[in-house]
Steps between C-alpha positions, in 0.01 A plus 500: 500500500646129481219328610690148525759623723721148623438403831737261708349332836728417748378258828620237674355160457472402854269868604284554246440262218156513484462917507753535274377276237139666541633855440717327186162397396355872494774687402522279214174615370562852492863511414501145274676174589827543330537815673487407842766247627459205770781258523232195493325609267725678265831274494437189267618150584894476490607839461783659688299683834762748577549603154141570384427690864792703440379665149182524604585678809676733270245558239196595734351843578350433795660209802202384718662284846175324671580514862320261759553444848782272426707624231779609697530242769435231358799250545660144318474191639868586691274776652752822311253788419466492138470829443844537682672235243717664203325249278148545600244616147320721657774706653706492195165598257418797731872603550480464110209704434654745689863576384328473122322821635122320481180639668465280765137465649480269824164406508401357872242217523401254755495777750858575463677844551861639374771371660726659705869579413625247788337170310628604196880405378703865430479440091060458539494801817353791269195269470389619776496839410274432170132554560257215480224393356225269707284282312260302693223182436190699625605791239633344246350597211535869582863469649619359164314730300711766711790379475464469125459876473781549734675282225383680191631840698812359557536442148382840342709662749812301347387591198444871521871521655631324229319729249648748711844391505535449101334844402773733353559809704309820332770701340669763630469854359831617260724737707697685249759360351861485653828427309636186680881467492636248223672158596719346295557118575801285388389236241515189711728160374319217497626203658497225241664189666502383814835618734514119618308209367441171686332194325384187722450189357150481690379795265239559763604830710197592739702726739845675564635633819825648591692369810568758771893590423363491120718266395296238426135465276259239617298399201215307551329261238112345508604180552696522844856604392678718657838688332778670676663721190819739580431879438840553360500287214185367530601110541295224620653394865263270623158391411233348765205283416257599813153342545279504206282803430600872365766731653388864592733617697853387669751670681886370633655543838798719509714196623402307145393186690126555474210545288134616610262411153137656480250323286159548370265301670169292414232410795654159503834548339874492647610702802599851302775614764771311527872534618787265335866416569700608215795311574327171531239571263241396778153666604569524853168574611110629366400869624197548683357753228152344372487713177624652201843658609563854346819564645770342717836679671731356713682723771828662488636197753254290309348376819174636398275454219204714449214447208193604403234250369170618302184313470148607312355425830703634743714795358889559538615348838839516630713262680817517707739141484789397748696353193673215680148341714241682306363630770192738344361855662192595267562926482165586299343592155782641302632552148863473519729444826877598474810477735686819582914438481504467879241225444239687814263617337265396251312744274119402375316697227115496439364560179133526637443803713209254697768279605742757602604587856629122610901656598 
């Protein structure tokens, strides 16, 4: 058995500091420092906090949240409920931990209990369903030795179903033999060259979309620019330098007078959804999508512009625009969102069976 499984504890400042750091302090013992993260005392001077919580979120066996009395009402000095906020750490690490598939172990101290579904946002509401652990002052040394067996179980048990799940299949006993009927296939012509070629001068493709009559290709570069090619001859119509930053995905209104760019985004990069005048060559305003965007569709009418945005923390989430105010409605965690012709009805996918269910 992996003895040094990696261990990621999860608490908010404010609750329970001073528990959290003493169980740090024991489980490092048994399971050795480098194996068991704590933002304070495993993130080194300077170095980017969301990034190195992020892979080490992902590369754990084993996701311990400390909950106190506190942890989910606690509030900011404008008196929001953190917990509540779309930016809050905790939420985001245990939303995290979950749609990475992690054990999750809540362990309760300060006399806390589980919380009930009603204090929790929707995306942290199957925490309450998870059983926890209570570790408390007067038994502390037995409680942690506990929980450190419940820990080392945990692990085994992972490791027995992976065993499991990458032993071959014993093989089957030979039934006799049966003449199978003889295909013939047509020797296939490879296609050498390209049917249509297209060369920009910024030699720096990083996406390509086709516009919704397919007439057009919208080629996006790293460094911002934006091409509008003609599918019939494959002729450069109209090139737009947007904000700075990498194109993933764009996507033209049927009427040819706007543009809706996604971009990548970094935790304190540009916004990546934006929608542009083509005709002036102006951004006419910043969409409220505060991630990565994945995809972006305008409507038939082009009225409506629906994306989806992705972030390590927080999963696929997809968002409905008015496209002349910008006028947001948040629809859930989704993969991909798409316009029907008759621009009603809007079609989400899941790729995670856990997250399935929102439509």
């Amino acid at each position: 058995m992996n003895i040094h499984p990696n261990l990621f504890i999860s608490y908010r400042r404010s609750d329970s500091p001073g528990t959290a750091g003493r169980l740090y302090d024991h489980l490092i013992v048994k399971f050795q420092e480098p194996h068991v993260f704590k933002d304070i005392n495993s993130i080194p001077l300077g170095d980017n906090f969301i990034d190195i919580i992020e892979r080490n979120i992902e590369k754990c066996d084993i996701f311990i949240v400390v909950i106190g009395k506190s942890i989910f009402s606690a509030s900011d000095e404008k008196g929001a409920v953190k917990i509540f906020k779309e930016d809050d750490v905790v939420a985001l690490e245990i939303y995290t931990a979950f749609n990475l598939n992690k054990t999750i172990i809540p362990v309760l101290v300060d006399g806390a209990d589980m919380p009930a579904r009603e204090v929790l946002p929707a995306r942290l509401k199957f925490l309450s369903l998870l059983n926890g652990f209570t570790l408390s002052h007067d038994k502390w040394k037995s409680d942690v030795a506990l929980l450190i067996e419940r820990i080392e179980n945990k692990i085994s048990d992972q490791e027995k179903e992976l065993i499991k799940k990458n032993t071959p299949p014993p093989p089957t006993p030979k039934a006799d033999k049966v003449e199978q009927p003889k295909i013939i296939y047509e020797k296939a012509v490879p296609l050498t060259t390209p049917y249509r070629r297209f060369d920009s001068a910024a030699n720096s493709f990083s996406s390509i979309n086709l516009s919704q009559n397919a007439g057009y290709l919208l080629i996006g570069h790293k460094n911002g620019q934006l091409d509008l090619v003609d599918t019939k001859d494959f002729t450069l119509l109209q090139s737009l330098q947007t904000d700075g930053g990498q194109i993933r995905c764009a996507d033209l209104s049927n009427d040819g007078k706007w543009v809706a760019v996604g971009k990548d985004k970094t935790f304190f990069g540009p916004a990546p959804a934006t929608l542009w005048d083509l005709v002036k060559k102006q951004k006419v305003k910043n969409l409220a999508l505060n991630r990565r965007t994945d995809n972006i569709n305008f409507s038939a009418d082009g009225k409506m512009v629906a994306a989806t945005g992705f972030s390590t923390f927080t999963s696929e989430k997809s968002v409905l625009f008015q496209a002349d105010t910008g006028e947001t409605l948040t629809l859930g965690y989704h993969d991909r969102v798409f316009f029907t012709m008759d621009g009603k009805i809007i079609v989400g996918f899941h790729t995670s069976y856990r997250r399935g269910g929102d439509w």
